[in-house]
Every structure is written in structure tokens, then in C-alpha cells.
Chimera marker file (.cmm) of the C-alpha trace (Angstrom):
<marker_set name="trace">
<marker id="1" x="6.580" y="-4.122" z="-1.893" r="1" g="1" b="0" radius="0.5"/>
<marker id="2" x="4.804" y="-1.172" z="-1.255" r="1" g="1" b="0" radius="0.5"/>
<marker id="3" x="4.753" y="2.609" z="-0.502" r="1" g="1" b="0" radius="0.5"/>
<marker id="4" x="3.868" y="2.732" z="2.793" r="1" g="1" b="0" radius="0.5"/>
<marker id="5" x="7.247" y="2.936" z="4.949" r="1" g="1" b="0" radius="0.5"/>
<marker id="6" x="7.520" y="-0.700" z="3.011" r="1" g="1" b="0" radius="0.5"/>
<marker id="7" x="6.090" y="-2.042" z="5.608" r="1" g="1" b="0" radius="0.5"/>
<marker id="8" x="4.142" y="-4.023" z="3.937" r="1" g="1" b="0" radius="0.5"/>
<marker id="9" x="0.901" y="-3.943" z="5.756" r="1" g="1" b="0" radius="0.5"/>
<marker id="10" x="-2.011" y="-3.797" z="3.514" r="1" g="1" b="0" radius="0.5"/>
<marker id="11" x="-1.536" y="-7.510" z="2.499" r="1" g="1" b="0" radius="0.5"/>
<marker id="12" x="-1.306" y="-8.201" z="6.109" r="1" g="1" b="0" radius="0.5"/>
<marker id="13" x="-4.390" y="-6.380" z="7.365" r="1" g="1" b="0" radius="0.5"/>
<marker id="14" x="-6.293" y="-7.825" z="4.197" r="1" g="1" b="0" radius="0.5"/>
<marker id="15" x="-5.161" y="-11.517" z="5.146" r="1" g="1" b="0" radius="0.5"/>
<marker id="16" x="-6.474" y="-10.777" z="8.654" r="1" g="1" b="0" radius="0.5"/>
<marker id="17" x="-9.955" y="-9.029" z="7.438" r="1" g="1" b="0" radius="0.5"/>
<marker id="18" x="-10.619" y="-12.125" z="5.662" r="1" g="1" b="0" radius="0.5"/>
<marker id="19" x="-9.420" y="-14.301" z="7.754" r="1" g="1" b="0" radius="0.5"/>
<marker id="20" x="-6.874" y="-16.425" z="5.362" r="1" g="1" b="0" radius="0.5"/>
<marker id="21" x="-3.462" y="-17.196" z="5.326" r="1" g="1" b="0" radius="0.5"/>
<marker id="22" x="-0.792" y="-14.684" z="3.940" r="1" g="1" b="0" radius="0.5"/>
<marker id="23" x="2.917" y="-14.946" z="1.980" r="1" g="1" b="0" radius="0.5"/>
<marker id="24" x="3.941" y="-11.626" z="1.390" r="1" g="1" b="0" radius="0.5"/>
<marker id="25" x="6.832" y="-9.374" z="-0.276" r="1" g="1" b="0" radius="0.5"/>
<marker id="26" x="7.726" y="-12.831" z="-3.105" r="1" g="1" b="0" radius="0.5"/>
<marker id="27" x="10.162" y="-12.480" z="-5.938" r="1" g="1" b="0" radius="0.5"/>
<marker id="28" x="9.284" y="-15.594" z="-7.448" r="1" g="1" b="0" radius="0.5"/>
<marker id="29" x="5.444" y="-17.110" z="-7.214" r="1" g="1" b="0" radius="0.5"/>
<marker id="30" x="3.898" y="-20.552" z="-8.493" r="1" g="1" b="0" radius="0.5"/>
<marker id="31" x="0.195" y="-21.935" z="-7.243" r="1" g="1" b="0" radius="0.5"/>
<marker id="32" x="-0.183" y="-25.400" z="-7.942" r="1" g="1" b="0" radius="0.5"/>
<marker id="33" x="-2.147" y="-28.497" z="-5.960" r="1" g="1" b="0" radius="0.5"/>
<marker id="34" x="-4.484" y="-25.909" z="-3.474" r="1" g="1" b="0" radius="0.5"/>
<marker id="35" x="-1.182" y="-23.546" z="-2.434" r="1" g="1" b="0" radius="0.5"/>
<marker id="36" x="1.244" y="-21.304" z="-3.399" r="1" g="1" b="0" radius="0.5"/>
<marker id="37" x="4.610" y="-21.392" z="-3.419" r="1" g="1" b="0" radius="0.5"/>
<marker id="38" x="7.218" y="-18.640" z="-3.530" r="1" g="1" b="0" radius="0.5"/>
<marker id="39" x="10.664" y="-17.023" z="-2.214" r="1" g="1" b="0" radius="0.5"/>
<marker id="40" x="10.900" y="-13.704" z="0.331" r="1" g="1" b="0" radius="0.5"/>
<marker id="41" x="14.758" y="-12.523" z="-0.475" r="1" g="1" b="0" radius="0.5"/>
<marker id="42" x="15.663" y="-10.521" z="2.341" r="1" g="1" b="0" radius="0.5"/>
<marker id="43" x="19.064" y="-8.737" z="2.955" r="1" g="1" b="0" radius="0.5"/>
<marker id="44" x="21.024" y="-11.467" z="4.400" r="1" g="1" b="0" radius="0.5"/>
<marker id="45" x="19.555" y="-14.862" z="3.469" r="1" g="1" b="0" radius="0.5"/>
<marker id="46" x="15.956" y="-16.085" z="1.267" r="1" g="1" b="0" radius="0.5"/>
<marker id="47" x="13.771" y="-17.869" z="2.239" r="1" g="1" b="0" radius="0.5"/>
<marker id="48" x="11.060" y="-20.648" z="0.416" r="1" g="1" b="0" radius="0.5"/>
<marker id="49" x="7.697" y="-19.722" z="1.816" r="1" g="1" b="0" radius="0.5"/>
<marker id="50" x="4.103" y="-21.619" z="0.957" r="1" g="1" b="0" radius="0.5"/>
<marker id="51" x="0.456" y="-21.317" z="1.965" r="1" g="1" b="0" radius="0.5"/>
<marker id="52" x="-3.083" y="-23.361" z="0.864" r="1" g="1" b="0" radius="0.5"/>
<marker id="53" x="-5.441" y="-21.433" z="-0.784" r="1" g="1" b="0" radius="0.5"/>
<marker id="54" x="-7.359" y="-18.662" z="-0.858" r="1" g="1" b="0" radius="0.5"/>
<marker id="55" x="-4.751" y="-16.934" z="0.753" r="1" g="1" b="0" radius="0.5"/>
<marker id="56" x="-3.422" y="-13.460" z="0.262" r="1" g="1" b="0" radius="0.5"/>
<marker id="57" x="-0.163" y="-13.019" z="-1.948" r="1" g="1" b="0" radius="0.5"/>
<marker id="58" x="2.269" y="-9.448" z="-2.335" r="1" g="1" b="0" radius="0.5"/>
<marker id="59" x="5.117" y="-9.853" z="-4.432" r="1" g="1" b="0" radius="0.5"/>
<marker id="60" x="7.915" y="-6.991" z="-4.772" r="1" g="1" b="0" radius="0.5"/>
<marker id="61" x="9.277" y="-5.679" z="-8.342" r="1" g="1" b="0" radius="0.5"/>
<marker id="62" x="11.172" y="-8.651" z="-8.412" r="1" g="1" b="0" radius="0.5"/>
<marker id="63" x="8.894" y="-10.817" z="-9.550" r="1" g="1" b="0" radius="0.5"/>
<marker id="64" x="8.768" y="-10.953" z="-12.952" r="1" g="1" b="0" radius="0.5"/>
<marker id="65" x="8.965" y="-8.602" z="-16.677" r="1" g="1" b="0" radius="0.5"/>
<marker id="66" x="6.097" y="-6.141" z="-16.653" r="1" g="1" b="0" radius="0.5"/>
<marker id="67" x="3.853" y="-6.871" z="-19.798" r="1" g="1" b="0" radius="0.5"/>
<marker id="68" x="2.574" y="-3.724" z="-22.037" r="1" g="1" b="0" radius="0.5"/>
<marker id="69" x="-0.295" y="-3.968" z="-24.184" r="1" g="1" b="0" radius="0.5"/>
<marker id="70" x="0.143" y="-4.016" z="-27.582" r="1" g="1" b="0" radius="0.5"/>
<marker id="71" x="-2.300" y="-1.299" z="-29.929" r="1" g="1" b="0" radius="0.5"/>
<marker id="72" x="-4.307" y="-4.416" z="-31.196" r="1" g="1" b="0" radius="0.5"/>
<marker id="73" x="-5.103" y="-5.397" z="-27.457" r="1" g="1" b="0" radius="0.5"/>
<marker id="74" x="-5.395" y="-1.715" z="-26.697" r="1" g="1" b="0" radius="0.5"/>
<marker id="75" x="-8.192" y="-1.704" z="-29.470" r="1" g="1" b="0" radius="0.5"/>
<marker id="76" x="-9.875" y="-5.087" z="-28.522" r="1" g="1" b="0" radius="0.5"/>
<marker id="77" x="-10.385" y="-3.996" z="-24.742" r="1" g="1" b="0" radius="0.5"/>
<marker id="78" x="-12.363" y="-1.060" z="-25.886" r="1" g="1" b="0" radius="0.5"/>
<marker id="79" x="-15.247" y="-2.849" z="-27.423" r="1" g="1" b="0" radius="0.5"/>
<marker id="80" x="-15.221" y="-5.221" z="-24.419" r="1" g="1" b="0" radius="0.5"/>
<marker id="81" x="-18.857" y="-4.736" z="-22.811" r="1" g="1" b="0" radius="0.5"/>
<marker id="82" x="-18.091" y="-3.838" z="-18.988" r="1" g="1" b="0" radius="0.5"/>
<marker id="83" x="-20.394" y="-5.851" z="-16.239" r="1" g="1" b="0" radius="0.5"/>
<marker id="84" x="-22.266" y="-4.129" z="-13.772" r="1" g="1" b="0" radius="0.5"/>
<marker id="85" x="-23.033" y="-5.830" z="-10.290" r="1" g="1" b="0" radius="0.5"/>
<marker id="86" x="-25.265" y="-4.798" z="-7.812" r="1" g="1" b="0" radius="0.5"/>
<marker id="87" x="-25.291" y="-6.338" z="-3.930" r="1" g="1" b="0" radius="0.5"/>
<marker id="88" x="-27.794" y="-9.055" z="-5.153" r="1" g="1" b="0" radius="0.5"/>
<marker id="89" x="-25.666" y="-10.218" z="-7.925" r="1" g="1" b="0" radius="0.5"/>
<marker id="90" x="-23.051" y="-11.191" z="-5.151" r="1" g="1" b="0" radius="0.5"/>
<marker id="91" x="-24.821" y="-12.670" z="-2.310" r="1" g="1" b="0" radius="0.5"/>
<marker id="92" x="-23.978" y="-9.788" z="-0.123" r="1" g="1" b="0" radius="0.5"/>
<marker id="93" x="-26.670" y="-8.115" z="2.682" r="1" g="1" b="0" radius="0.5"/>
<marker id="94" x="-26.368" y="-4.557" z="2.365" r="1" g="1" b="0" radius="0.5"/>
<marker id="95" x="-26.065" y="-4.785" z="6.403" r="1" g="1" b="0" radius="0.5"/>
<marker id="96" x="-22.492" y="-5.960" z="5.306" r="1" g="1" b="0" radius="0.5"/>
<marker id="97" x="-21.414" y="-3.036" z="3.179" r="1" g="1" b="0" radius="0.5"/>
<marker id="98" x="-21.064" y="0.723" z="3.642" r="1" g="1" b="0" radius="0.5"/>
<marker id="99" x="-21.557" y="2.564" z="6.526" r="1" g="1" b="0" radius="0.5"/>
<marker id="100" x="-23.250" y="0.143" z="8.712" r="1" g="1" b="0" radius="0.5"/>
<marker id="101" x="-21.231" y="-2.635" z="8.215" r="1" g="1" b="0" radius="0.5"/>
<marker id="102" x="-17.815" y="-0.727" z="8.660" r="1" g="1" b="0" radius="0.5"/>
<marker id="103" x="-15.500" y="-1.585" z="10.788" r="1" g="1" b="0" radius="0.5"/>
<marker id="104" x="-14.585" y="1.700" z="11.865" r="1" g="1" b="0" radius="0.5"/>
<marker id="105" x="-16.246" y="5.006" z="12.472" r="1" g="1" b="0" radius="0.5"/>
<marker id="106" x="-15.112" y="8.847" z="11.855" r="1" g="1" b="0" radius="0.5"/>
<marker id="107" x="-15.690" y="9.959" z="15.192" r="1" g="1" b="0" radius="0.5"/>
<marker id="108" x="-15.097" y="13.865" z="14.820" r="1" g="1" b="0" radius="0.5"/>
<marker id="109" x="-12.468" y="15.623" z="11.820" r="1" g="1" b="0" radius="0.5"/>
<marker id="110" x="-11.284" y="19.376" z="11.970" r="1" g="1" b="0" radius="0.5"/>
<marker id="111" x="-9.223" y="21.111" z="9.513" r="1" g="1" b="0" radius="0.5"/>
<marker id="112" x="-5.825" y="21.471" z="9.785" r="1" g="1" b="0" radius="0.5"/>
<marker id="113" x="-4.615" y="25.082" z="10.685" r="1" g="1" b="0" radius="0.5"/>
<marker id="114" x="-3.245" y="27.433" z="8.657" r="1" g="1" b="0" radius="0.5"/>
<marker id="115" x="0.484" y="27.110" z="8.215" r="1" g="1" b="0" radius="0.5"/>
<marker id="116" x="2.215" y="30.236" z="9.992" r="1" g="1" b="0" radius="0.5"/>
<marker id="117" x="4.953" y="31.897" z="8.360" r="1" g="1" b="0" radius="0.5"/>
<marker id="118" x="8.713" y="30.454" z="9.423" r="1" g="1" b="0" radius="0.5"/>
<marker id="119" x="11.442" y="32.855" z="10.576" r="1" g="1" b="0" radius="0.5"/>
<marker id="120" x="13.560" y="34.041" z="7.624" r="1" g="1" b="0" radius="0.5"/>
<marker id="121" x="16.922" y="34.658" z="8.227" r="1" g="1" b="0" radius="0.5"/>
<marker id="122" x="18.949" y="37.397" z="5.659" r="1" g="1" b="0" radius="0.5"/>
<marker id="123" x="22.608" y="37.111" z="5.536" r="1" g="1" b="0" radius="0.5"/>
<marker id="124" x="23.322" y="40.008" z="5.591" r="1" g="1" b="0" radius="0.5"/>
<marker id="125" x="26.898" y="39.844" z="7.188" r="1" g="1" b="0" radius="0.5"/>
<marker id="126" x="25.508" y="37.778" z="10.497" r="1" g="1" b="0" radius="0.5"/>
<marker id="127" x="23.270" y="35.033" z="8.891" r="1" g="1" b="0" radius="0.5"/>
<marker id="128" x="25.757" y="31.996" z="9.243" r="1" g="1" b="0" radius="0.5"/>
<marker id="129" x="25.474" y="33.434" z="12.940" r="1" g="1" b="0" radius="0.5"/>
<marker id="130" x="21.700" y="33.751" z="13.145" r="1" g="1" b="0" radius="0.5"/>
<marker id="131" x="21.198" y="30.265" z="11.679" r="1" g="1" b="0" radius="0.5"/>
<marker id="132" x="23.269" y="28.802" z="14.490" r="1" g="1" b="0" radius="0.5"/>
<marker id="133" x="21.514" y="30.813" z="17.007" r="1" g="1" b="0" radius="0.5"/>
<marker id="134" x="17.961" y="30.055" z="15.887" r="1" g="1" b="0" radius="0.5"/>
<marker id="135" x="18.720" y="25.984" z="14.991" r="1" g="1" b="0" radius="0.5"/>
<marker id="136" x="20.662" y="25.938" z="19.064" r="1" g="1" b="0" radius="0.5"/>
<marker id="137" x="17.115" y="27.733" z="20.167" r="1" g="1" b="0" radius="0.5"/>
<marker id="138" x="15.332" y="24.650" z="18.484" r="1" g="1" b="0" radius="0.5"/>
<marker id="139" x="17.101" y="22.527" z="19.934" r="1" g="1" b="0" radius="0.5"/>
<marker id="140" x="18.502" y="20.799" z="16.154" r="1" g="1" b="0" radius="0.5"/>
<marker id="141" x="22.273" y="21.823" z="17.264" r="1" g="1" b="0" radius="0.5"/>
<link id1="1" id2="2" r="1" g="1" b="0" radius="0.2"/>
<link id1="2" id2="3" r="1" g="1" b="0" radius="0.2"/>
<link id1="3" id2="4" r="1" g="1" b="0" radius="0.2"/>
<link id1="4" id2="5" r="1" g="1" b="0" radius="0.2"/>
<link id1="5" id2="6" r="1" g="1" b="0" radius="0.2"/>
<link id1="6" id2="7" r="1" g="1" b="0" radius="0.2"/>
<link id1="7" id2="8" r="1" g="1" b="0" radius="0.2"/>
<link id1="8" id2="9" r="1" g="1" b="0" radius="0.2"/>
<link id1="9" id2="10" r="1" g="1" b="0" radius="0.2"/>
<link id1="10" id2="11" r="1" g="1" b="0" radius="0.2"/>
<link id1="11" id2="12" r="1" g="1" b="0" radius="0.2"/>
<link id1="12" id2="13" r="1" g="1" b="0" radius="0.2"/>
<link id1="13" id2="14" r="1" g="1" b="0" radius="0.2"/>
<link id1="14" id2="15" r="1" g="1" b="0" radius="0.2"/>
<link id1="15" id2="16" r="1" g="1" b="0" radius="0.2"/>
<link id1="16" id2="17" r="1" g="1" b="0" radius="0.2"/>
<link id1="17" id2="18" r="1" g="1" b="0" radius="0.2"/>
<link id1="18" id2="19" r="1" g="1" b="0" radius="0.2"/>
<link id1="19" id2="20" r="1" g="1" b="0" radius="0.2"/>
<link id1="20" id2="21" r="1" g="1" b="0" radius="0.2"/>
<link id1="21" id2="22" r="1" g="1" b="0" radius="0.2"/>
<link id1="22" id2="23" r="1" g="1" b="0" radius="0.2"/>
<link id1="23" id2="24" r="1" g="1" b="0" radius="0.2"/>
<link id1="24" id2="25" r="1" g="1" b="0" radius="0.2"/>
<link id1="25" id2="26" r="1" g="1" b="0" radius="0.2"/>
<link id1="26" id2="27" r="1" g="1" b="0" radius="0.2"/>
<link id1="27" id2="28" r="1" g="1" b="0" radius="0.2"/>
<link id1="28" id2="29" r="1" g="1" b="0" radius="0.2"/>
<link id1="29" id2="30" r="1" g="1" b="0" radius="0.2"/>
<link id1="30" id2="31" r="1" g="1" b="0" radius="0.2"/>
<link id1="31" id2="32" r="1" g="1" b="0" radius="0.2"/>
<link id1="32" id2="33" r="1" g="1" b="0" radius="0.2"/>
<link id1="33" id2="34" r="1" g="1" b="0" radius="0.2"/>
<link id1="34" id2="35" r="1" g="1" b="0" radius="0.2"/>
<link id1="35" id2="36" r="1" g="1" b="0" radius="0.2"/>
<link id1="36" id2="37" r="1" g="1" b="0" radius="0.2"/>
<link id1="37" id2="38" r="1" g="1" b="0" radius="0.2"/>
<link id1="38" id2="39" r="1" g="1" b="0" radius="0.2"/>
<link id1="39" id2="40" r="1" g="1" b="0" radius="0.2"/>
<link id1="40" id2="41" r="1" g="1" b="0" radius="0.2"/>
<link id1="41" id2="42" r="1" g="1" b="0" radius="0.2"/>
<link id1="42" id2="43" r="1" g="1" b="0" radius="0.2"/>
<link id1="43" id2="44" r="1" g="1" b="0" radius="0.2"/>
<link id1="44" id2="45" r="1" g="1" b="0" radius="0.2"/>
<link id1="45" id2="46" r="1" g="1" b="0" radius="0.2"/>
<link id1="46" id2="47" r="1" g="1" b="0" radius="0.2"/>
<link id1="47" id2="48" r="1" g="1" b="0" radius="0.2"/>
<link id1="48" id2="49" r="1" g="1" b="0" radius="0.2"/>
<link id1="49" id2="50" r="1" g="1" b="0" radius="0.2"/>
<link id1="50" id2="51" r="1" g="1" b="0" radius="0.2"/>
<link id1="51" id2="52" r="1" g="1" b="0" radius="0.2"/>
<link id1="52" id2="53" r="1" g="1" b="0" radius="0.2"/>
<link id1="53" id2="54" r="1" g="1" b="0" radius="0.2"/>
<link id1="54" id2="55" r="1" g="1" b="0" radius="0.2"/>
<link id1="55" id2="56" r="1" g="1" b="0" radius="0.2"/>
<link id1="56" id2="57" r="1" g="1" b="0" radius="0.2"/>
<link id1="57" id2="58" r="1" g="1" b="0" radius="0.2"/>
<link id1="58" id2="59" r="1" g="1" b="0" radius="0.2"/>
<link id1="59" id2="60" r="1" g="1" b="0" radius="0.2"/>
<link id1="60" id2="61" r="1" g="1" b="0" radius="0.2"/>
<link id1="61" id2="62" r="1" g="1" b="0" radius="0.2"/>
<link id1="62" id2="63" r="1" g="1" b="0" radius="0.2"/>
<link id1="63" id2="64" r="1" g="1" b="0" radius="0.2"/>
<link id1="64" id2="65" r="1" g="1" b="0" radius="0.2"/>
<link id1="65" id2="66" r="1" g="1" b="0" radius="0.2"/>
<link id1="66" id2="67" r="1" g="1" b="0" radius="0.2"/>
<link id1="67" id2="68" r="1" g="1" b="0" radius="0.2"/>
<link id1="68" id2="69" r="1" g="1" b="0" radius="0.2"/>
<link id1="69" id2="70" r="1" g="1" b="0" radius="0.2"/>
<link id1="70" id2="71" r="1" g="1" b="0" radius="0.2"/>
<link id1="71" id2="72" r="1" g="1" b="0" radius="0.2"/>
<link id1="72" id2="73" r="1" g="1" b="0" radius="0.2"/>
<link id1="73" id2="74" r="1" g="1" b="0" radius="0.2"/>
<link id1="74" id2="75" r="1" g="1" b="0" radius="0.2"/>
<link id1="75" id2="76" r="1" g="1" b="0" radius="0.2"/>
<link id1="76" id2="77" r="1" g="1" b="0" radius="0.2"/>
<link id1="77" id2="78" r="1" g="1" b="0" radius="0.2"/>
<link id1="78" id2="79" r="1" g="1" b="0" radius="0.2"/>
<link id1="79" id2="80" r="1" g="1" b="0" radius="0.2"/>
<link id1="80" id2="81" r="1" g="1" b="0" radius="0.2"/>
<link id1="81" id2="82" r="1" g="1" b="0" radius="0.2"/>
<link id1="82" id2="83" r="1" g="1" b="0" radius="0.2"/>
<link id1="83" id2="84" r="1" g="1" b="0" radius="0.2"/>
<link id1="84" id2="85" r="1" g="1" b="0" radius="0.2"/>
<link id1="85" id2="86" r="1" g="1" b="0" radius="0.2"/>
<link id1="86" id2="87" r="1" g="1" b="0" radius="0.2"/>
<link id1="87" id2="88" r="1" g="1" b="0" radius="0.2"/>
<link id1="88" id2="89" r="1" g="1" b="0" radius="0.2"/>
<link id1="89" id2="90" r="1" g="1" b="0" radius="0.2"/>
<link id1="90" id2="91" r="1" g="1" b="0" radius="0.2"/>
<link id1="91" id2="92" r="1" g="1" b="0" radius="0.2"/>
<link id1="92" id2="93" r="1" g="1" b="0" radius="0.2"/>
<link id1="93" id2="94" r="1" g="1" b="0" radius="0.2"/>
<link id1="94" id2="95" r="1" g="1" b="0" radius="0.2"/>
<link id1="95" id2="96" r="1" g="1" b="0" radius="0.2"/>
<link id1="96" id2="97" r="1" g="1" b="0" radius="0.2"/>
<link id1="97" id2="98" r="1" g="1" b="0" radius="0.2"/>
<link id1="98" id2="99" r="1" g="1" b="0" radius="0.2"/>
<link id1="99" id2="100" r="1" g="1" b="0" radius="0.2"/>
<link id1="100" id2="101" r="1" g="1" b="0" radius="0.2"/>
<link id1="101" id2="102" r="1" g="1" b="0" radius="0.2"/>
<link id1="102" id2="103" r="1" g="1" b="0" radius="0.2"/>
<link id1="103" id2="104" r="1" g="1" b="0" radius="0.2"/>
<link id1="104" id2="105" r="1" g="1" b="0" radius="0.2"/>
<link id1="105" id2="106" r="1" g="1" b="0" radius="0.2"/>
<link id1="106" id2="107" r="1" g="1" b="0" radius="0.2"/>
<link id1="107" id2="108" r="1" g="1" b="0" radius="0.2"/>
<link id1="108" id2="109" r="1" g="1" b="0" radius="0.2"/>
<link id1="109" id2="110" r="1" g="1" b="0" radius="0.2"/>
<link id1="110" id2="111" r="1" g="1" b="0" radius="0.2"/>
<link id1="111" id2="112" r="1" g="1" b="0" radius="0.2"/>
<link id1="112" id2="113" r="1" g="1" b="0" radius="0.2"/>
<link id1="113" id2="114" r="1" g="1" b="0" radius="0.2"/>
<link id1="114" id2="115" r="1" g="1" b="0" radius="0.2"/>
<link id1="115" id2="116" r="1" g="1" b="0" radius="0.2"/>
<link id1="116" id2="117" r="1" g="1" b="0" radius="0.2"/>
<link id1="117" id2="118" r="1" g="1" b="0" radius="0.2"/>
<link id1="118" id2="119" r="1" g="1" b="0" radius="0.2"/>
<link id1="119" id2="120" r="1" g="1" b="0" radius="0.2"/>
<link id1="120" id2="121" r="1" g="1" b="0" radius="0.2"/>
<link id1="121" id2="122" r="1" g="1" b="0" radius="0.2"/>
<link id1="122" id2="123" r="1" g="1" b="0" radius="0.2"/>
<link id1="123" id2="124" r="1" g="1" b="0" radius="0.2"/>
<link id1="124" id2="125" r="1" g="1" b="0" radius="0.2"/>
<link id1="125" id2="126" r="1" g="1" b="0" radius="0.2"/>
<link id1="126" id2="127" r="1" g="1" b="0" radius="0.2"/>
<link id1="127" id2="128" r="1" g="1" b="0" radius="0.2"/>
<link id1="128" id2="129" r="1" g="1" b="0" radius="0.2"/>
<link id1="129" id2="130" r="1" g="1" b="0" radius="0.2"/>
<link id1="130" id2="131" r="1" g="1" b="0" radius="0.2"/>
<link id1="131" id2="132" r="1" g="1" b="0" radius="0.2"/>
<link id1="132" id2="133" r="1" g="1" b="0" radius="0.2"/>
<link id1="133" id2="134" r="1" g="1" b="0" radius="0.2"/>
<link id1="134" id2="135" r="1" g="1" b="0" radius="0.2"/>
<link id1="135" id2="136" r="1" g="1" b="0" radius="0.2"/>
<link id1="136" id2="137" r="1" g="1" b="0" radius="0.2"/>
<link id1="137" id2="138" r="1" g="1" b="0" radius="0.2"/>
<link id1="138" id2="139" r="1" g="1" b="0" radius="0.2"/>
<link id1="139" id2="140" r="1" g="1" b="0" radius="0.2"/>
<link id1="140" id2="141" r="1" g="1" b="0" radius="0.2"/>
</marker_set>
């Protein structure tokens, strides 16, 4: 699940950008034999979805015990040497990457204007009133 409306659209728009089948939003996952399998609970029934691989998988909190490091693992990542790729290391043109092989362009930004100060209202007696009278000039009430 995700934090977007839950929607759920990044896996989606990934799938599509790369062109590969997607199961999304699982509470239970297994790959075996070139697919994976899994279940989508939604609010009235569940259902048993499955895809061949590569394909692109979401699953929700559902889907399993989260697993903390313990100190000695903590420790052992440290002294793990970290890899550094360039483009060549992975096949990729650099026509394919950054700005000229985006798929979308910033055609103009502007900064956002400066917030202007709200209309206070001080009950002073009539406030309750004033409230009314400002939220029926909005057009909330």
C-alpha cells in the first residue's frame, strides 16, 4: 500500500515504464516456476492473483513480520565494501539517462506566493455571530 491517496500508482506506472506485467497491493506472495503468485484482500471478497516474470510486485503491511537487524548484523554490514557503477558497467547509453533521455520536461516553475494573512475573528460578545457571517460569505454554510 502506499501514501499516495493509496492509490497505488507507482507500481502501476513502473509496470507500464518497463513494459511488464503487474500484481499489486498482495498480503501474501510466493514466486515459483517463472511467476508469482499472491492474494489482493479487498473489503468485500479476496482474490488469488498471478503473473510470469519479471513483473512488478506491491504488497500492503499485510504481508508478512517486519525483520530488525540484530547488533552483530548491524556490525557486519559496516565493513561490507559498497560497489560503485558507472553507465558502462550496466550496458546503458548515456542518451538513455538524465536529461535527454527523460520522459518529461520542466517546461517553466514560479514560486508560490506569499501566504496572505486570514481574517481573525475576536469573540468578543459577537464572534459565534461573525463566524457564521464570514463561513455563509464563503459559501461553507
Amino acid at each position: 500500500a502506499s501514501t499516495d491517496g493509496t492509490m497505488g500508482v507507482l507500481p502501476a506506472l513502473l509496470a507500464e515504464r518497463l513494459n511488464v506485467p503487474q500484481v499489486t497491493q498482495l498480503s501474501e506472495v510466493s514466486v515459483s516456476d517463472g511467476k508469482v503468485t499472491g492474494r489482493r484482500d479487498g473489503d468485500t471478497a479476496s482474490e488469488q492473483l498471478e503473473a510470469a516474470l519479471p513483473a512488478v510486485v506491491s504488497v500492503t503491511d499485510q504481508s508478512g513480520e517486519a525483520r530488525y537487524p540484530s547488533f552483530k548484523g548491524i556490525m557486519a554490514a559496516k565493513k561490507k565494501p559498497v560497489e560503485s557503477l558507472d553507465l558502462d558497467d550496466l550496458g546503458i547509453d548515456a542518451d538513455e539517462v538524465g536529461l535527454e533521455g527523460a520522459w518529461t520536461k520542466v517546461e517553466d516553475a514560479a514560486e508560490r506566493p506569499a501566504r496572505t494573512a486570514g481574517t481573525i475573528v475576536k469573540d468578543e460578545g459577537e464572534g459565534g455571530k461573525q463566524l457564521a457571517e464570514f463561513l455563509a460569505g464563503q459559501k461553507f454554510i
